[in-house]
N, C-alpha and C positions, 0 to 999 in steps of 0.2 A: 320154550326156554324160560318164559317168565313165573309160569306155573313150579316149574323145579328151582328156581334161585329162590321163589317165595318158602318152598316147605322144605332147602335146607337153611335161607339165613335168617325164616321166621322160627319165634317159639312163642307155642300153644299155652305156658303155660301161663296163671292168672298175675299180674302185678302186686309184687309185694304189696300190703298192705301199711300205710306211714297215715299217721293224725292230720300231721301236716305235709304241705308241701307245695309246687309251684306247679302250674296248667297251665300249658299254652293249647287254648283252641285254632285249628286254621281252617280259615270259612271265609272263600272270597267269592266273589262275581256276582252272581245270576239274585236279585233279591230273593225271588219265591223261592230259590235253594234253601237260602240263607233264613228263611225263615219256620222253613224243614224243618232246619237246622236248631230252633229253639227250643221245641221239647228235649230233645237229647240234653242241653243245656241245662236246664230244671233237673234233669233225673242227676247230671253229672254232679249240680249244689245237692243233692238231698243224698247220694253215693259219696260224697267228697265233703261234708260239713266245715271240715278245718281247712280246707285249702284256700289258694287264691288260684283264682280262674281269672285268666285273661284271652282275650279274642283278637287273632291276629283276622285283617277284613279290607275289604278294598273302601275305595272313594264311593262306588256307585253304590252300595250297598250297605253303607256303615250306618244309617240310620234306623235299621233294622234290629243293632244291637242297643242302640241309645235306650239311656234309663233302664236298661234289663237287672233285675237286681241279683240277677245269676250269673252276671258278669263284673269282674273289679275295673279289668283296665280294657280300652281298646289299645288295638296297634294299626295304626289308619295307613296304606299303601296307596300309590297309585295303582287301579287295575291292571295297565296295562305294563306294568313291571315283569310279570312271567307270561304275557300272552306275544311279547315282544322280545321277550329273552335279554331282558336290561342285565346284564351279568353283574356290571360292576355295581350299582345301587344295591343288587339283590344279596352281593357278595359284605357290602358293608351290613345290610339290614343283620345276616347270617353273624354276621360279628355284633353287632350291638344285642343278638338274642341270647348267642356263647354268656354274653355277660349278664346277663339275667340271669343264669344258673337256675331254669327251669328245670324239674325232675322229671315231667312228664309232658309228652306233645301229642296230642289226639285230631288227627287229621280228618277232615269232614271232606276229603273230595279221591276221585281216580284218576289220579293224574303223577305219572312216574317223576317227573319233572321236578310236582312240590316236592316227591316226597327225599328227593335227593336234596334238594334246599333244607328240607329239616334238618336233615343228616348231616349239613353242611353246621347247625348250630351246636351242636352236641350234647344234644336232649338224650339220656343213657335210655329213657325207653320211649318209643314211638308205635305210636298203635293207629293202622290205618285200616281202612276198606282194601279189600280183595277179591274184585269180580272178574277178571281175565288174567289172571296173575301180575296186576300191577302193583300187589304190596310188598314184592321180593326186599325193598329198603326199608322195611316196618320190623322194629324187633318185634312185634304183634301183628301181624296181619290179620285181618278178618276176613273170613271168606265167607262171601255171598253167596245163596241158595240162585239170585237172578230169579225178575218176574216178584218181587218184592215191591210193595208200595220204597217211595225213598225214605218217607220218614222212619217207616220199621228199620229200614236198614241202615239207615242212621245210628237209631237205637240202639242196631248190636255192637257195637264200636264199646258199650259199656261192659261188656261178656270176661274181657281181661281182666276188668279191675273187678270184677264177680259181683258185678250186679246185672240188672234185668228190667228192663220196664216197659210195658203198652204205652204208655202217654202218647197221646197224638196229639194234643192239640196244642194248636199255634197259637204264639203270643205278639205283641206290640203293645210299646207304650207310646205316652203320649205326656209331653211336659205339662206343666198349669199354664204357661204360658201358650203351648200349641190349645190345650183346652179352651180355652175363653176363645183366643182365635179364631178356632171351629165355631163357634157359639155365636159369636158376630156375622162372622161369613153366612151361617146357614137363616140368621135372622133377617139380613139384606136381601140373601137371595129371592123371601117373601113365597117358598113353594107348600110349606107346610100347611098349609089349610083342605088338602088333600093328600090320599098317599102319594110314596114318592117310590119311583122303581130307578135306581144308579145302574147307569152302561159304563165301562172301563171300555171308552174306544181308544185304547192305546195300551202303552205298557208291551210294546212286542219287540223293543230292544234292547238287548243286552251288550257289555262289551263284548266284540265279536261276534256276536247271535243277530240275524233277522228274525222275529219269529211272524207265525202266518195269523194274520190279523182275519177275525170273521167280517164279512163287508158291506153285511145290512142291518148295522145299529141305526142307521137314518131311518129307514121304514118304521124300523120295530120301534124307534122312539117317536114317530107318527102316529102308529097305530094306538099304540099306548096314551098320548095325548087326546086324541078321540075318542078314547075311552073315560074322558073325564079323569086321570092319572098324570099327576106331573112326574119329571122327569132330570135328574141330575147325572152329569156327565164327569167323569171321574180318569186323570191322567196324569203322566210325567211331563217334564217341560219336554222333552223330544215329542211326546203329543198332542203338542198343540195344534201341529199343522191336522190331524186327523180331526182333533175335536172341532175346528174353523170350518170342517169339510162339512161336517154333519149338521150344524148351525145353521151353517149358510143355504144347505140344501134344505131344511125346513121351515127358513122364513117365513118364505110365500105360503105353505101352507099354513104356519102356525098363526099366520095374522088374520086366518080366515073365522067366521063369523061361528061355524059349526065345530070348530079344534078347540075346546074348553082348555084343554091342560098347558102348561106352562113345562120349559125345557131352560134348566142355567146351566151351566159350564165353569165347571172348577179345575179342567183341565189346566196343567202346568202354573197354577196359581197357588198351590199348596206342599209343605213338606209332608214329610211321609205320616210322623204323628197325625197332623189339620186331615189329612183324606181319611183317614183313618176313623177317626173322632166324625165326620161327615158323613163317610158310609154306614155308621152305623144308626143314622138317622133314617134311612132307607128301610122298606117294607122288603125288598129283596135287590139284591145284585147279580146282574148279567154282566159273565166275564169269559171270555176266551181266556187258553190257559197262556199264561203269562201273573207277572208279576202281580198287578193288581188283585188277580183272582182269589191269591194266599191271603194276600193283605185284608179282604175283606172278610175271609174265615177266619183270619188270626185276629179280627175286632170282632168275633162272635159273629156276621153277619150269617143269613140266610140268602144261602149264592146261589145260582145257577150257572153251572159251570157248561162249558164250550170243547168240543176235543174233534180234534181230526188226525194232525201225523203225530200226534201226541196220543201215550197213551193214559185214558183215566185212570186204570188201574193200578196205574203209578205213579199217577201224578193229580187226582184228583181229591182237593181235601177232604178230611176224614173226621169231620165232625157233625153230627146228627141233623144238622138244619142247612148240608148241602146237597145238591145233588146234579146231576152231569148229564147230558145229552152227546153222541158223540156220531161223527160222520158214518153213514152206512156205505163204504166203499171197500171193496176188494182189497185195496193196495195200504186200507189205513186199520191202525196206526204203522208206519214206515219209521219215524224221529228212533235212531238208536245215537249216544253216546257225540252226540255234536253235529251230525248228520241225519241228511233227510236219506230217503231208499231212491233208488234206481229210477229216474225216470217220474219222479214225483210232481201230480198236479199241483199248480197255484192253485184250484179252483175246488180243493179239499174242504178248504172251510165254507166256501158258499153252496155247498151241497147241503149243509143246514138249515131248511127254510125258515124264514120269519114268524110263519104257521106253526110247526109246528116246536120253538121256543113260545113264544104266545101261548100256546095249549099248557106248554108244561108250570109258566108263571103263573098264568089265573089259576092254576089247578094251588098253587104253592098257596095265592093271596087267598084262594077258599077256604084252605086248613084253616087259615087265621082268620079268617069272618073277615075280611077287611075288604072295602068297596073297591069298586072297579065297576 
């Protein structure tokens, strides 16, 4: 039914073309979405030259747009305003947007709900994603091929207004003040007199989302320590408790006589810019997929990414100096659209051994001649 109300009350055809005029972007929740989400943003300033683009964006994730110079205004929510179904806040927010008198609304998510909220502002053209027939309330639906990386698919959201563009890659900024910041923190922390390899042992909550954390960064940032390789830990303040977990289980060995490398923790110590600016001080990043993982490729870094009910092929960044390892089991990738599959192991991501991420790092720190 959704597939037919899409392809009568959608049309295909391209958005007039106007010099000027108002944008409202909608991009909330998940950061590593949200950060997807930036190349489309670039393409839509270099598509839209004259316009003002503004970013409607939740709490947990508004730091993702900070300093973006592809964006004029934010419009900061609570997340949990449409995962809780606040009607009446949502019902004002819908009225203070009426009055803005934006021209156009380009919705970044699949979710029937938003897009009835746009509808609710009365943006005359609304151009959304369409993978199960959830754009039936989009005067422009986009239909999804499905089995798309998300950022491509992102990208075609541009198609109505009749442009086009590959850019994949991610961005983040970082103020002068988060800069100097990073710059002290990394000078205290005293690891740089060797390489330095960052684990994001965290980063696997979203609003409403657990995601599956892999659960031997303690080993591997052992092993790596013995390697004569120091070692920076990388999280959100919800991961603290993960990073306290890892620290504490490497004391004893790291005070030992034959463990040269050194191991600091900037876990929940840092905004989103300072980690940012941090990890790119790093020789390579080891990330399960989660939040941190974008954020490291969207600072240029050299990652190794993590996958198990997740799939990489959708979700693993897409720029030249990363690359993915992912669980060899029957049932993965299972993660579709909010859900895990049927009957899903906790114990998908520790099917990744220690071995062999190790193998595929030194293989990374090789290319670049750099000691280990």
């Amino acid at each position: 039914m959704r597939r037919l109300l899409s392809g009568l009350i959608g049309s295909r055809l391209p958005v007039e073309q106007r010099p000027t005029g108002r944008l409202l972007v909608v991009k909330l929740f998940a950061i590593g979405d949200c950060l997807n989400a930036t190349p489309l943003l670039r393409s839509l300033r270099a598509c839209l030259p004259g316009w003002r683009i503004d970013i409607l964006t939740g709490e947990w994730s508004s730091a993702v747009f900070a300093g973006n110079p592809n964006c004029d205004d934010m419009i900061v929510i609570p997340d949990g305003w449409f995962r809780e179904h606040r009607f009446l806040p949502l019902l004002n927010l819908a009225w203070q947007l009426r009055k803005k008198r934006y021209n156009l609304a380009l919705v970044v998510h699949r979710a029937p709900e938003i897009a009835a909220f746009i509808a609710l502002t009365g943006i005359p053209v609304r151009i959304g994603l369409d993978l199960e027939g959830d754009g039936f309330l989009f005067t422009h639906p986009v239909t999804e091929p499905g089995g798309e990386h998300e950022i491509r698919a992102y990208n075609r959201l541009l198609t109505p207004l009749g442009g086009a563009t590959d850019d994949v890659l991610m961005e983040v900024y970082a103020s002068s003040e988060e800069l100097q910041f990073a710059g002290r923190l990394w000078k205290e922390a005293a690891i740089d007199d060797r390489t330095v390899i960052g684990l994001t042992v965290g980063g696997a909550s979203n609003p409403d989302t657990l995601w599956r954390l892999w659960p031997h960064y303690g080993e591997l940032a052992q092993r790596l320590c013995q390697r004569h390789l120091n070692v920076a830990l990388f999280g959100g303040p919800t991961d603290r408790k993960a990073g306290d977990e890892v620290i504490r289980s490497l004391e004893e060995a790291l005070s030992a006589s034959d463990v040269p490398g050194r191991i600091r923790s900037f876990v929940g110590k840092t905004s989103l810019g300072v980690t940012a600016e941090l990890m790119k001080r790093c020789a390579v990043i080891v990330a399960h997929d989660a939040g941190p993982m974008h954020l490291a490729a969207a600072a240029g870094c050299r990652t190794l990414s993590l996958f198990a009910p997740t799939d990489p092929r959708l979700k693993a960044p897409l720029t030249p100096d990363c690359r993915w390892l992912a669980a060899d089991l029957q049932c993965s990738p299972c993660y579709h659209r909010g859900r895990y599959g049927t009957g899903c192991s906790t114990d998908c991501m520790a099917s990744i051994s220690v071995e062999t991420v190790l193998q595929s790092l030194m293989q990374m720190l090789e290319e670049r001649s750099l000691p280990f």
